[in-house]
N, C-alpha and C positions, 0 to 999 in steps of 0.2 A: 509257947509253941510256935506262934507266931514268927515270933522273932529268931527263933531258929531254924525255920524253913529258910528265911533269907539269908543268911550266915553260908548254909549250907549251897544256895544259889550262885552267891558271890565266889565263892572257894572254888566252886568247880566251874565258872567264868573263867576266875582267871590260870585257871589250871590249862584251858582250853586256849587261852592267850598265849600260854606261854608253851604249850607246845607246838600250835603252829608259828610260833615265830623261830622257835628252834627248827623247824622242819624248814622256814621258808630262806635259812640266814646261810647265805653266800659261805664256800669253802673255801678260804685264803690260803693257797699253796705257793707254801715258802719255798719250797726244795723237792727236786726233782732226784728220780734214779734209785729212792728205797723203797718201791714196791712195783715193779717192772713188768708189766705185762708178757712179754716175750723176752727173754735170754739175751742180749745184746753183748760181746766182749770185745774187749779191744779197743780200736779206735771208733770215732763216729763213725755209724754203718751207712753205706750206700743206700741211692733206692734200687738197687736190683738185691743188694742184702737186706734188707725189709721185705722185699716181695717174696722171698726165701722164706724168710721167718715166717711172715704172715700165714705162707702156704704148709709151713709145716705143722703152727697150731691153729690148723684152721678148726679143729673144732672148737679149741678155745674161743676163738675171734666166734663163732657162732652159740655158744652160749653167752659170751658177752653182749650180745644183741639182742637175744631174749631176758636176759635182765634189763637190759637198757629199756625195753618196751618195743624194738625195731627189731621183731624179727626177718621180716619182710626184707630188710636191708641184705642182708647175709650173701643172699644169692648173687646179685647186681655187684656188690662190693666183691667177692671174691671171681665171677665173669670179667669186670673192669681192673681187677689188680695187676695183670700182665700187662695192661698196656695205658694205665692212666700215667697220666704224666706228674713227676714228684715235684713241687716249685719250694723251691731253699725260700724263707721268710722267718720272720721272727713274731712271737708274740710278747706285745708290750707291757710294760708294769699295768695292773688294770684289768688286761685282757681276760675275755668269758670265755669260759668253753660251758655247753648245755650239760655236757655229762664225759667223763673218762672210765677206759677199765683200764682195773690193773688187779693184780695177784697179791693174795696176803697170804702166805702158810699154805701155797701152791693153790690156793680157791681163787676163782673167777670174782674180783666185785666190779662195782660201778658206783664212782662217786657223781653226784650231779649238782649244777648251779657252782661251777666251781670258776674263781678270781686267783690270776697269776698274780702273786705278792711278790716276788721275786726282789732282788735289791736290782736288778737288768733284765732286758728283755729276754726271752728264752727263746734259742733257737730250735726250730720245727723244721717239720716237710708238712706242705700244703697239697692233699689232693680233693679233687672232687671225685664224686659219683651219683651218678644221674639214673633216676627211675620216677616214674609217671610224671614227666616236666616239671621233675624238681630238681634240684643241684645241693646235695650233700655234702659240706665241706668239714673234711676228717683234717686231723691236725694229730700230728704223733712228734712229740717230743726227743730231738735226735740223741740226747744221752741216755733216753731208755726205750723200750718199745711198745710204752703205752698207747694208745689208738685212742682218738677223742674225737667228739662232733662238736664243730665252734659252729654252726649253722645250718638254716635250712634255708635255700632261695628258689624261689618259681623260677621256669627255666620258658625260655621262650621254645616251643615245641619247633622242630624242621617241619617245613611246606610238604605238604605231600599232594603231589601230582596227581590228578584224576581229569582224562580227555576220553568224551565220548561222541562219534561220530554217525550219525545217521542219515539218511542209508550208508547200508556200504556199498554199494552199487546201484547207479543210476543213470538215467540217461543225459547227453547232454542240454546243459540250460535248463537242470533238472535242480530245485534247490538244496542243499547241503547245508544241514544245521551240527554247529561245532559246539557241543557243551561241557564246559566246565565247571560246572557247578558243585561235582562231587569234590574238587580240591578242600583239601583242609589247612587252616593254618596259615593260610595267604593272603599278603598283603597285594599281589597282585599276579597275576597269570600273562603268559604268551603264547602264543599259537605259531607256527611257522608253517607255510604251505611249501612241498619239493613235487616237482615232476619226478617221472620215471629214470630221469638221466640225471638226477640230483642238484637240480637246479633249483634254487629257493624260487618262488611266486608270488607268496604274498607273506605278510607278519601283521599279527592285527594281539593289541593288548588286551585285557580282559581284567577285571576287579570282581572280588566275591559278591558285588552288589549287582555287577552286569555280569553274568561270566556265560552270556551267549553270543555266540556267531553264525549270520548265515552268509554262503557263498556259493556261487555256483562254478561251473566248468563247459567251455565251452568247446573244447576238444577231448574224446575219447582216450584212456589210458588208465594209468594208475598212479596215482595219488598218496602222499605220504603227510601224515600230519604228525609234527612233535610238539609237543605242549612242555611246560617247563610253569615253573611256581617260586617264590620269593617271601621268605616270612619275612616277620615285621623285621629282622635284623638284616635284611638283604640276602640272608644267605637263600641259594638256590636251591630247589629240591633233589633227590639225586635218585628218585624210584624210576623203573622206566614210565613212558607216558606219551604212549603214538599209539596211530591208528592208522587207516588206509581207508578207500574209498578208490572204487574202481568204476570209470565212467567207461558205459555201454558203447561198443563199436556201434552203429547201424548199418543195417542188413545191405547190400548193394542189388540193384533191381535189372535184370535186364530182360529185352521184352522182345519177341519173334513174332511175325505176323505169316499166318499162309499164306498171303499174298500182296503187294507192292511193287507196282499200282494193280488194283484190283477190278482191273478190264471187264465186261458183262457179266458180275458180282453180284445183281442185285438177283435174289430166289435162291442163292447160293450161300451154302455156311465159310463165316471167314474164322479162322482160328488166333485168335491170340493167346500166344505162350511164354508165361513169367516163369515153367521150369527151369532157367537157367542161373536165376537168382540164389543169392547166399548170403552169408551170416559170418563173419568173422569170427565171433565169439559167442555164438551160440546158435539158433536155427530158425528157420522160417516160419512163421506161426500163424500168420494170412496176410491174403492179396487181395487189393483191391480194385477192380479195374474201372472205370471210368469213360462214357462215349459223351463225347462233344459234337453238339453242329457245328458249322459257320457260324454259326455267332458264341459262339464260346456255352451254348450252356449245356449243361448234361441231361442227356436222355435218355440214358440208361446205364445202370449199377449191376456190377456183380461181384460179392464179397464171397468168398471161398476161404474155407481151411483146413480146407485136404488138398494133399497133393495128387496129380502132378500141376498144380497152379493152373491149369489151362481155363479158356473161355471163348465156348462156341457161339459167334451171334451169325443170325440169318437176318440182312438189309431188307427191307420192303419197296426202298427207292434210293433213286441214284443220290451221289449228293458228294459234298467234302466233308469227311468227319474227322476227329482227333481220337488218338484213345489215349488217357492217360491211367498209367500203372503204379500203384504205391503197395509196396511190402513191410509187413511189421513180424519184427524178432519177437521170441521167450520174454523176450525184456518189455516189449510194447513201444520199444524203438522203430522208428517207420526211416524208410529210405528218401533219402533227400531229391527234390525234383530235377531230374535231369532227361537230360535230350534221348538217352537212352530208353528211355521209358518213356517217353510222349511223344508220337509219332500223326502227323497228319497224312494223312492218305485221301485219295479218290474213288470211291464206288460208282461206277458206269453202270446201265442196261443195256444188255444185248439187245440188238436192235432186228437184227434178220434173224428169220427163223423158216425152218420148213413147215410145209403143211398140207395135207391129206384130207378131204372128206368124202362122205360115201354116202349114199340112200336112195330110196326109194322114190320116184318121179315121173310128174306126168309132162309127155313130151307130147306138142302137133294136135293136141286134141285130149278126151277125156278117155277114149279107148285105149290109147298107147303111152301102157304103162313100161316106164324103163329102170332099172338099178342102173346106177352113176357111180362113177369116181372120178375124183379128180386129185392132183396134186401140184403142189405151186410152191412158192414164197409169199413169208409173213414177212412185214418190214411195219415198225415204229415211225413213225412223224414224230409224235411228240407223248414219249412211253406213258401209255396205260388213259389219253387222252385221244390220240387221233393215227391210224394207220392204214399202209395199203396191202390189198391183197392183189398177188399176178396168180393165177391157179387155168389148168388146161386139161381135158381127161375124156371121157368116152361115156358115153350110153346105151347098153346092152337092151333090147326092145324081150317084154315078157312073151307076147306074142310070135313073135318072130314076123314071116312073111305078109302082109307087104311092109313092114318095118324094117329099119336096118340097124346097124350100128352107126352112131353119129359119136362126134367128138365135139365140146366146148371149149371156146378161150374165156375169160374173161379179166378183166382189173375191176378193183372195187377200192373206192373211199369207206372208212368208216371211219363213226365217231364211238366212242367206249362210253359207256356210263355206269360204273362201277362194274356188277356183273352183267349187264348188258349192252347190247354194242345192235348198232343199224348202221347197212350199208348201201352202196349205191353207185353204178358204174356201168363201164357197156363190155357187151361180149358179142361173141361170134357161133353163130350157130348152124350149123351142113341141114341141107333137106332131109326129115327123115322117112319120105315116101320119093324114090327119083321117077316113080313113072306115077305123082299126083302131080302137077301144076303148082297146087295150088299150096303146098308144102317146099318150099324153098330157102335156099340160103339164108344168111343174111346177118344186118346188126341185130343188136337186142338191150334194151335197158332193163336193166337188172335193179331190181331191189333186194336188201336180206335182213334180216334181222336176227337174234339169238342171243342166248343167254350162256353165261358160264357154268359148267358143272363143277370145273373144279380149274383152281390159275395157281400155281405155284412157282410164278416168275420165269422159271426155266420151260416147261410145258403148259400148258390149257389143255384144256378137254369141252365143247358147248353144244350145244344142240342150235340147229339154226333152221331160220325156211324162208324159203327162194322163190323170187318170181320171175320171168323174164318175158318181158312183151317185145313183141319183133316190130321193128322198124322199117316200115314201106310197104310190107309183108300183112297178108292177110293173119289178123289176129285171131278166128277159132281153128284157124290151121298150124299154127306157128309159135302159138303162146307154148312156156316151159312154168312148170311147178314143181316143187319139191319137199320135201322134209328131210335131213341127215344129221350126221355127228362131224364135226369138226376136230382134228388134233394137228395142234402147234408146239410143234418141238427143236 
C-alpha cells in the first residue's frame, strides 16, 4: 500500500512538471500573415491605413485586451492612436514580444511569451502608448495587422507646476513668501519676478528639497510671479503656474491748522484738520495726531477713527509746538512722514485785556458808604506770573448829601500765584466832602488781593478787596476800602 502511495506521488509530480513547462515554453514563430488580426490587402499598409483599420475593429482591438489581461489599456490606446507617431523598425531573429492577438476562424485569440524565429528580421511599426508613467510598446507586424506588446517601460512622469504666493496683497517691505512645494515630479523649480510694465526683477531657483522663497517689495503695484518646473529629463513643465501679489499704495496725509502763526491762542481752541487726506487704493481707516514741544517730545495724542479726521486742542501756555499727523489705510498702510503733515507753529498769550470792576465800599471814613466802578486795562508782564493794572471810575455815595460823587485813578503791580494774585500801586483820589478840610485830594497806596473764580485764558472772573491809605492826608478821613468782582476780557 505503501508503495503505491508513492508511485501515485511521483506520476502526478511529474505530470505537474511537465505541464508547467509546456505552459511556460516560448512560442517560435516561423511565419507571419496566416492568422491576421485585422484585413490588410495589397501592398504594406501605411500608418495612417493602420489607424483606419484599427478604428474600424475597434471592438476587436478591445476584446483583444481583455484576453490579453490589459483591459485598462483599451481606452489610452485607442485616445493616442490618431496621433501617436508610427517608427518603421525591424524585429530581430530572437526577438520577444509578451503576448500578440490575432484571429483564428474570425475569433479573437492571444498568443503570449512568443520568439521571432523567422530565417530575417521582420519588419514592424513601432509605437508607444503611455498611461500611469508607463510606456507601452506595441509592435504590429507590417505584412499583417496583428497588434503585439514587446514591452512595458516606466516613464519619467512631466513636472507639474505648483506656485503659491502669500499674501496676495501687502504693504510695502512687507514679507512675501513664494512657495513651491506643491510642484510634482521636479527635478528643480524657477520663480521669475515682473513689475506691472513687464519687466522681469528678480529669478531665484528653487529644488523640491528647498522650494521656498521669501521676498519683499519696496514700491507699491502689482506683481506678477511665473514659476516653471524641469523633470529629471529636462523637460519643462507646460501647466500654467503664476500668481500676483499686489503691494498696498499708502494713504497720502495732508494737514490744515485754524491758525498759522497762532497769535493770543493760548485759552483758545486750535483745530487740526487731516479731512483732506486719501487713499489711492483703498480708504482712510485712522489718524493719528501727535503734539510736540521744543524739545521734541510728545505731550499729547489723539487717535481717531471716524471721520471727519479733525482735532480740537485748547493750549494752556504760550510755547513753540509741532504737530505731527500719520494716517493709516484698510490695509494698516500708514502715510509716509512728510512736511505736509508736520507743521511747527507758535502759540502766543494775549497780553492786554480789558477790564471792569464793581462793589461795594467804604470811602473818607466808616459812614460813607459808596458803590464803585471802575474800568481800565489788564496787561501781562510775564503771562500768568506778573502784571499790571491801569483802571479809573467813580464812586456813587449811599447817603448822598454831604457826600459826593468822586472818581479814582489807579495803576497796580501784581504778582499771580496760581488762583491768587496780590497787588500794589498808587492812585488818585478827589475830596469826597468839598466843604470838610479835612477830606481832600490826594495820592493813595493801594493794596489788593483776590482770588480767581474762574480763568479760561481768554476771560477771568475774581473776587478781590482793596485798601487805599492816603498819602499826606489825614488817614480816618481819607482812608478807601472795598470788596468787588473783577472781569477781564
Amino acid at each position: 500500500m505503501r508503495k503505491r502511495n508513492v508511485v501515485i506521488f511521483l506520476a502526478l509530480a511529474v505530470l505537474v512538471l511537465v505541464t508547467a513547462t509546456a505552459f511556460a515554453q516560448t512560442t517560435k514563430l516561423r511565419r507571419i500573415g496566416l492568422y491576421t488580426f485585422v484585413e490588410v490587402k495589397g501592398q504594406v499598409p501605411t500608418p495612417e491605413v493602420m489607424r483606419t483599420l484599427f478604428a474600424r475593429y475597434s471592438s476587436d482591438v478591445k476584446t483583444g485586451f481583455d484576453l490579453a489581461g490589459h483591459p485598462d489599456l483599451y481606452q489610452p490606446f485607442m485616445e493616442q492612436l490618431p496621433t501617436v507617431g508610427f517608427e518603421d523598425a525591424t524585429l530581430p531573429v530572437g526577438g520577444r514580444l509578451m503576448w500578440m492577438l490575432f484571429k483564428s476562424h474570425g475569433q479573437v485569440k492571444v498568443a503570449r511569451d512568443i520568439e521571432w524565429a523567422g530565417k530575417e528580421a521582420l519588419p514592424i511599426f513601432k509605437i508607444d502608448i503611455k498611461k500611469d508613467w508607463k510606456i507601452y510598446h506595441f509592435v504590429i507586424p507590417k505584412e499583417c495587422g496583428n497588434l503585439a506588446l514587446m514591452g512595458v517601460e516606466d516613464a519619467i512622469p512631466p513636472a507639474v507646476c505648483s506656485l503659491v504666493v502669500v499674501p496676495e496683497r501687502a504693504n510695502a517691505n512687507d514679507p512675501i513668501t513664494v512657495d513651491m512645494s506643491g510642484t510634482q515630479f521636479a527635478k528643480s523649480m524657477t520663480v521669475e519676478v515682473y513689475d506691472a510694465q513687464g519687466q522681469k526683477m528678480a529669478t531665484q531657483e528653487l529644488t523640491p528639497q528647498s522650494p521656498k522663497w521669501q521676498t519683499k517689495f519696496d514700491r507699491p503695484g502689482e506683481y506678477s510671479f511665473k514659476g516653471s518646473a524641469v523633470n529629471m529629463e529636462g523637460v519643462a513643465s507646460v501647466n500654467p503656474c503664476e500668481a500676483k501679489v499686489s503691494i498696498n499704495f499708502p494713504p497720502i496725509c495732508k494737514l490744515w491748522t485754524s491758525c498759522l502763526p497762532c497769535e493770543d491762542y493760548v485759552g483758545r481752541p486750535i483745530t487740526f484738520d487731516a479731512s483732506g487726506s486719501s487713499d489711492p487704493d483703498g480708504q482712510i481707516a485712522k489718524v493719528v495726531f501727535e503734539l510736540l514741544d521744543d524739545q521734541g517730545n510728545v505731550i499729547d495724542t489723539c487717535v481717531t477713527t471716524r471721520k471727519p479726521w479733525l482735532w480740537e486742542k485748547v493750549f494752556s501756555k504760550a510755547g513753540t509746538y509741532t504737530i505731527n499727523v500719520t494716517v493709516f489705510d484698510n490695509d494698516g498702510a500708514q502715510s509716509a512722514a512728510s512736511d505736509p503733515c508736520r507743521v511747527t507753529f507758535e502759540v502766543t498769550q494775549r497780553r492786554f485785556f480789558w477790564q471792569v470792576a464793581g462793589g461795594p465800599g467804604l470811602y473818607g471814613g466808616s459812614t460813607a458808604i459808596y458803590g464803585f466802578l471802575r474800568a481800565g486795562l489788564f496787561y501781562w508782564l510775564n503771562p500768568d506770573k506778573w502784571s499790571l493794572t491801569f483802571t479809573g471810575g467813580g464812586g456813587i455815595p449811599f447817603k448822598g448829601d454831604p457826600w459826593k460823587f468822586v472818581y479814582t485813578v489807579e495803576a497796580l503791580f501784581n504778582g499771580h500765584f496760581k488762583q491768587y494774585y496780590l497787588g500794589t500801586g498808587l492812585g488818585f483820589s478827589p475830596a469826597t466832602q468839598p466843604t470838610d478840610d479835612n477830606h481832600k485830594s490826594g495820592l493813595d497806596l493801594i493794596g489788593q488781593a483776590g482770588f480767581n473764580v474762574f480763568d479760561n485764558w481768554t476771560s477771568k472772573g475774581s473776587i478781590f478787596f482793596e485798601f487805599r491809605a492816603p498819602v499826606g492826608r489825614s488817614f480816618d478821613h481819607n482812608y478807601k476800602s472795598g470788596i468787588g468782582f473783577r472781569f477781564v476780557f
